[in-house]
Each structure stands twice: as structure tokens, then as C-alpha cells.
C-alpha positions in Angstrom: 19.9 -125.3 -92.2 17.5 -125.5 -95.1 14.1 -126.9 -94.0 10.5 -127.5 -96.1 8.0 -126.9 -94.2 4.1 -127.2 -94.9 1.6 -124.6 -93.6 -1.2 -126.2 -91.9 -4.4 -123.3 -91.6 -6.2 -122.7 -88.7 -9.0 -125.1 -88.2 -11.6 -127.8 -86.9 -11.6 -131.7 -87.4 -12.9 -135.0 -85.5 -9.8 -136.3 -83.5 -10.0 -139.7 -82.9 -12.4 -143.0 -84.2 -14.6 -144.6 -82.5 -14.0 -147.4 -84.8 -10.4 -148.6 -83.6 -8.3 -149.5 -80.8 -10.0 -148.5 -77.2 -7.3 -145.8 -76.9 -8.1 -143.7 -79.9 -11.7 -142.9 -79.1 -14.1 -141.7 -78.4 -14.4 -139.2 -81.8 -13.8 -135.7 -80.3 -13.6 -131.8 -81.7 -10.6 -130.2 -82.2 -9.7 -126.7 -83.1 -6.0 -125.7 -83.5 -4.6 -122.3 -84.7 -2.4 -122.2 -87.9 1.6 -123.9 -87.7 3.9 -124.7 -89.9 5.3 -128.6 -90.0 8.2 -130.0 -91.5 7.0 -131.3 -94.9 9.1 -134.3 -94.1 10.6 -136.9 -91.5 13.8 -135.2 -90.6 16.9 -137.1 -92.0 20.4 -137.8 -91.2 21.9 -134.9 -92.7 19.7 -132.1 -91.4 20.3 -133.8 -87.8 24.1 -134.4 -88.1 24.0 -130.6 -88.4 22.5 -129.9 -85.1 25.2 -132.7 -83.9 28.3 -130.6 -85.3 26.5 -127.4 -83.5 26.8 -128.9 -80.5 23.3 -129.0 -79.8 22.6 -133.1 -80.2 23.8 -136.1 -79.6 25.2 -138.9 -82.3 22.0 -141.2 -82.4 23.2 -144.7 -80.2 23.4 -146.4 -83.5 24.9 -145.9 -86.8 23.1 -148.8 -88.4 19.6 -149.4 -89.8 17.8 -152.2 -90.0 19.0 -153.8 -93.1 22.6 -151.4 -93.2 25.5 -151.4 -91.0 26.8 -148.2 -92.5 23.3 -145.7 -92.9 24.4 -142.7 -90.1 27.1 -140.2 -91.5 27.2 -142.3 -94.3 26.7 -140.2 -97.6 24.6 -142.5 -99.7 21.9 -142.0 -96.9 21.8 -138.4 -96.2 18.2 -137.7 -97.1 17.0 -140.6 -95.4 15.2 -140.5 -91.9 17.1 -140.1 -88.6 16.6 -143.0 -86.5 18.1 -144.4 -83.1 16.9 -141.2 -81.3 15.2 -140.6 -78.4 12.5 -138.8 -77.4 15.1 -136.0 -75.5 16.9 -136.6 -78.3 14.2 -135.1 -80.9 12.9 -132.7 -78.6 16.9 -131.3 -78.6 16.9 -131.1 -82.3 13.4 -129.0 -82.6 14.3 -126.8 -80.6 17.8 -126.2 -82.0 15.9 -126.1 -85.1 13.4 -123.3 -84.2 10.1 -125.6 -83.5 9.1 -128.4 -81.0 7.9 -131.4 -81.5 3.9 -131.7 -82.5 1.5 -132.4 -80.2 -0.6 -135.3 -80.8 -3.8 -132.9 -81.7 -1.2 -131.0 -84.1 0.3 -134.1 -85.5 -3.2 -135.6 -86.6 -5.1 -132.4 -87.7 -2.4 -132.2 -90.3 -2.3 -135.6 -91.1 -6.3 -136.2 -91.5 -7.4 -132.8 -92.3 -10.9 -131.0 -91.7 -12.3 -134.1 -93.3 -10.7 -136.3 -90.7 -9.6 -138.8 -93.7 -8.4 -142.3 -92.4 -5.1 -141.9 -93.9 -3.0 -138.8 -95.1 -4.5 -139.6 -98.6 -7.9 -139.8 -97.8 -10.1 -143.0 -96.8 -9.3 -144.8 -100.2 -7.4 -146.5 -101.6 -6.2 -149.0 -98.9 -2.5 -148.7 -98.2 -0.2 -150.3 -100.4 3.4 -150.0 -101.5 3.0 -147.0 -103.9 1.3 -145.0 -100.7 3.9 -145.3 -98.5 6.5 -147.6 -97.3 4.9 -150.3 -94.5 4.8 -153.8 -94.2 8.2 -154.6 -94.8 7.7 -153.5 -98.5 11.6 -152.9 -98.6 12.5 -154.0 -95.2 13.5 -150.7 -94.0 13.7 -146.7 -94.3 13.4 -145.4 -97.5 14.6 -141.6 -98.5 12.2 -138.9 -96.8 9.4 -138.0 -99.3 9.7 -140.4 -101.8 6.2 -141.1 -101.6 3.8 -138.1 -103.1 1.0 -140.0 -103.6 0.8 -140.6 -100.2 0.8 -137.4 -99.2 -1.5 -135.7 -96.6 -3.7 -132.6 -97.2 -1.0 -130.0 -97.0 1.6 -131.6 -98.4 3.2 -133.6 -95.3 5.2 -136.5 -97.0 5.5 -140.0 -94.8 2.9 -139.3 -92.1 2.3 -142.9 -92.6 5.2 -145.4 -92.8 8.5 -145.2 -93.0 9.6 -144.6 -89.4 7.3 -143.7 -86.1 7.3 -140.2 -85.4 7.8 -138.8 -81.7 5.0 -136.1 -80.9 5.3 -133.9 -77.4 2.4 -135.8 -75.5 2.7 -138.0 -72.7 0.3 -141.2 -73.6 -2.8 -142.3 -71.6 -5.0 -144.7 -73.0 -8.3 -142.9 -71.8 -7.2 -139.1 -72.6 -9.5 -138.5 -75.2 -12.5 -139.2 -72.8 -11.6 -136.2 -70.4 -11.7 -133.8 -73.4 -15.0 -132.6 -73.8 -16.4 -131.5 -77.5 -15.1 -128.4 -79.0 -11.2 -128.8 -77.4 -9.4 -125.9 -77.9 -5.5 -127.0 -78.8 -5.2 -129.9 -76.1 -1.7 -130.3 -75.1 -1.8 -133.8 -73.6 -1.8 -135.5 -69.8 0.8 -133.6 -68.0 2.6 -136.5 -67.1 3.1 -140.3 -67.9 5.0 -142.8 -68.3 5.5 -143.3 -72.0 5.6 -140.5 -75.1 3.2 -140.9 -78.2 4.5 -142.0 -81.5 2.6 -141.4 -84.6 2.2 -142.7 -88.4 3.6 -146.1 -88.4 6.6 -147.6 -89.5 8.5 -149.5 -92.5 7.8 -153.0 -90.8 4.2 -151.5 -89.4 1.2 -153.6 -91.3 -2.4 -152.3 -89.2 -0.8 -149.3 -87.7 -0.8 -146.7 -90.1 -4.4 -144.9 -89.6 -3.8 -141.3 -89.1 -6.1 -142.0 -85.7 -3.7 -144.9 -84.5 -1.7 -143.9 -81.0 1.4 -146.0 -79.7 2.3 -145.3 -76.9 4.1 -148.5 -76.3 7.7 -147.1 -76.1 9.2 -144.8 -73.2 11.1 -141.7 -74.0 14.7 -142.9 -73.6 14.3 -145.9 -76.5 16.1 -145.6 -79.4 14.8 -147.9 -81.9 15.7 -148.5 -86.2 12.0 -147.7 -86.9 11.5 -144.4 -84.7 12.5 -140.4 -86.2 11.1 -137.2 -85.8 9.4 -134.3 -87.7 8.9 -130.9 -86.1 6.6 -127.8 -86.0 6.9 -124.3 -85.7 4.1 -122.2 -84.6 3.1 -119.5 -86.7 
């Protein structure tokens, strides 16, 4: 299976803000070693692949928000998975050759050494030529069809378009048992729901880079929720 991947370069950056929602602070160092990340969301056609290995199941719905007939159907090959799980992503990573990011990984290559509000940088505010949020087509569009939006290396849809699974378990005051300097956290090592990343085609305030959900347990399958992958280097 043919997959673009971005390489993300060993480095530093300020996880976090201290100027959002109580979860997402306080401001913290991070330093990560080099990966590689899928340059996009993964879509229909590179997971119906893993399905017809064996190695995943159908997602619980064929439909998308706005289309009864999106799964398996042609016209949406190159457009985002959705309707999967968190086991359900994790299966497909790893059939894949990666694992799903952790939430340190995800952001670093979202935000960048300059820890940037949004994949593009702290300006302009989003809007519909950035990325695809606030209902600005009322659902998925195809993976990467927004380059202007793109983050630092490359990464295409970290904001909007569907929520992205990452590996962590989600606590709301995580980042305050990290002290400065954090080598490579790997989250709480348990919980009760996973955290999801980037925003979403109907999200509106929730596409800062820094912005956590962890609203959603790991067995939801939802039309706004895919995945993208890394591989360690």
C-alpha cells in the first residue's frame, strides 16, 4: 500500500498554552526524536485495503454525514475514513507499519519548533481556504485538498476535516505532572477516554494545534473522527 509520509526532525517545542482551555496548560518543553507521519488523514481506500487483508474491520457505517453511499464507494476513495474506532485505528497502524501518534508527536508536528497556534502559523485566522471547519461544506472533504493550510513539514488537514485519534489516554491535568524539559511523554497509562486532535468539518473554536478532546471513549465511531499514523524512524 502506497503511503506519503512527512519527516518530522528531531527537536524541541512549547507543548501546550497557557492561554486556552484548563486542560491544555500549563506551557511545557518537549523534545522528541525524528518520525515519520502520514502526510495525510488516512482515507477510505488506503483502509479498505487493510480490510480485504484481513487485518480491520468494515467501519460501523458506510455513510457520511451528508452521503448515504461515501464507504467503498468509488467517487470517495481519497477521502478520510470515518466511523472507526480507536481499536479500530490502532489495528490499521499497525497493519500499516506505524502506530498511532502520541499526543506530544501529534502536536510537535503540527505547531513546529515555533509552537505556531495553527499548522500554518499564528495568522491568518482560520477560514475556508485554510482548512475545512465550521460546516464550510457540511462534511469531509478529499484528504489534502488544503495546501495552504499545511503545517511545517508538510502534514495536510492537521486542522479540520475529521478529529484524529492519537495513542494517549486523556487527563485533564497531565500536562501539570510533566516537568520542563520532557523527554518524549507517552501519556497517563490509563484512563477512561482516548485523545483526539485537529478538529473537525463541523468544529468552529476547536482547531488550535494546542486544543485536546478527550470527550469521546475509544469504542465511538463517529462521521467526524479518522486517523493518521506514524512510523518511527
Amino acid at each position: 500500500m502506497e503511503v506519503a509520509r512527512v519527516f518530522v526532525p528531531r527537536g524541541s517545542f512549547l507543548m501546550g498554552t497557557d492561554d486556552g482551555a484548563a486542560d491544555e496548560g500549563p506551557e511545557h518543553e518537549v523534545r522528541l526524536d525524528a518520525f515519520w507521519m502520514d502526510r495525510t488523514e488516512v482515507t477510505n481506500e488506503q483502509y479498505a485495503a487493510c480490510v480485504e487483508a484481513g487485518a480491520c474491520q468494515t467501519p460501523s457505517e458506510r455513510s457520511s454525514s451528508g452521503r448515504t453511499n461515501y464507504y467503498g464507494n468509488s467517487r470517495y476513495a481519497g477521502f478520510p475514513v470515518i466511523f472507526v474506532s480507536w481499536q479500530n485505528a490502532r489495528d490499521f497502524c499497525e497493519w500499516a507499519g506505524g502506530k498511532l501518534p502520541t499526543e506530544a508527536e501529534w502536536e510537535y508536528a503540527a505547531r513546529g519548533p515555533n509552537s505556531f497556534n495553527y499548522p500554518w502559523g499564528n495568522d491568518p485566522q482560520p477560514d475556508c481556504s485554510l482548512l475545512n471547519f465550521a460546516n464550510c461544506i457540511g462534511d469531509t472533504s478529499i484528504s489534502g485538498n488544503y495546501p495552504s493550510g499545511q503545517s511545517w513539514v508538510g502534514a495536510l488537514d492537521m486542522a479540520g476535516n475529521v478529529w484524529e485519534w492519537t495513542q494517549d489516554w486523556f487527563s485533564g491535568d497531565y500536562y501539570e505532572l510533566l516537568s520542563e524539559n520532557t523527554y518524549d511523554p507517552q501519556g497517563p497509562l490509563d484512563g477512561t477516554a482516548r485523545v483526539l486532535r485537529g478538529g473537525a468539518w463541523n468544529s468552529v473554536t476547536l482547531v488550535r494545534s494546542a486544543n485536546r478532546n478527550g470527550d469521546f471513549l475509544p469504542d465511538y465511531h463517529l462521521n467526524n473522527v479518522g486517523i493518521r499514523c506514524v512510523q518511527e524512524r
